[in-house]
N, C-alpha and C positions, 0 to 999 in steps of 0.2 A: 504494500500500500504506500502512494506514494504521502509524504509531505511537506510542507514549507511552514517553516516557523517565521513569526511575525516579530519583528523588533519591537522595540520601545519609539513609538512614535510613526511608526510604517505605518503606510495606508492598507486598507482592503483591498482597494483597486490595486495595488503593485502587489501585493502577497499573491491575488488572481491568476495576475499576467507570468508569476514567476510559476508557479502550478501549471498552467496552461502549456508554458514549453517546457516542462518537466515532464508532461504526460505525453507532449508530442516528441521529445528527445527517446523514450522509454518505448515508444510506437502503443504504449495502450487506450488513446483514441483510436488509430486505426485498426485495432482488434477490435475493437467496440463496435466500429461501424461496420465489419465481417462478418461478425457475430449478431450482428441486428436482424436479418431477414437469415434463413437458411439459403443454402446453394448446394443445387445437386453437385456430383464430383464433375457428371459431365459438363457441366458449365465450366466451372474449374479451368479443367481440360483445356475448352474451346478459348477460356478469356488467355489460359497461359501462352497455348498456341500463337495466340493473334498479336498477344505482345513480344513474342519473339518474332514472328515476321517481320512489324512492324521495327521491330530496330536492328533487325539484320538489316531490312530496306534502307535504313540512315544510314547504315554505317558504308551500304555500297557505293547511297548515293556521295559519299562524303568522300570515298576513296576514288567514285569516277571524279568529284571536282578536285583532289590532288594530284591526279595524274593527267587534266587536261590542261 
């Protein structure tokens, strides 16, 4: 569990912010938002797949623009 302890004279609003990217540094917002709906495996599958396409496709297109 995460925490942030508050000084002597801190605000609420900075103790928030400092939580907020503690939970995004640790990734347990983005499990959160994973865990929110279920996902079949096949889905999974197809979303992994399609992110690898897609950045094999950058990285061709980036090595056709260093070699023209």
């Amino acid at each position: 569990m995460s925490q942030v302890n508050l000084r002597k004279g801190e605000s609420v609003d900075k103790a928030l912010k400092k939580l907020k990217r503690k939970l995004l540094r640790e990734g347990t917002i983005d499990e959160m938002r994973k865990r929110k709906y279920y996902e079949k495996p096949t889905s999974k599958k197809y979303k992994k797949n399609k992110k690898a396409k897609y950045i094999q496709q950058l990285k061709a297109q980036e090595e056709k623009d260093y070699w023209s």
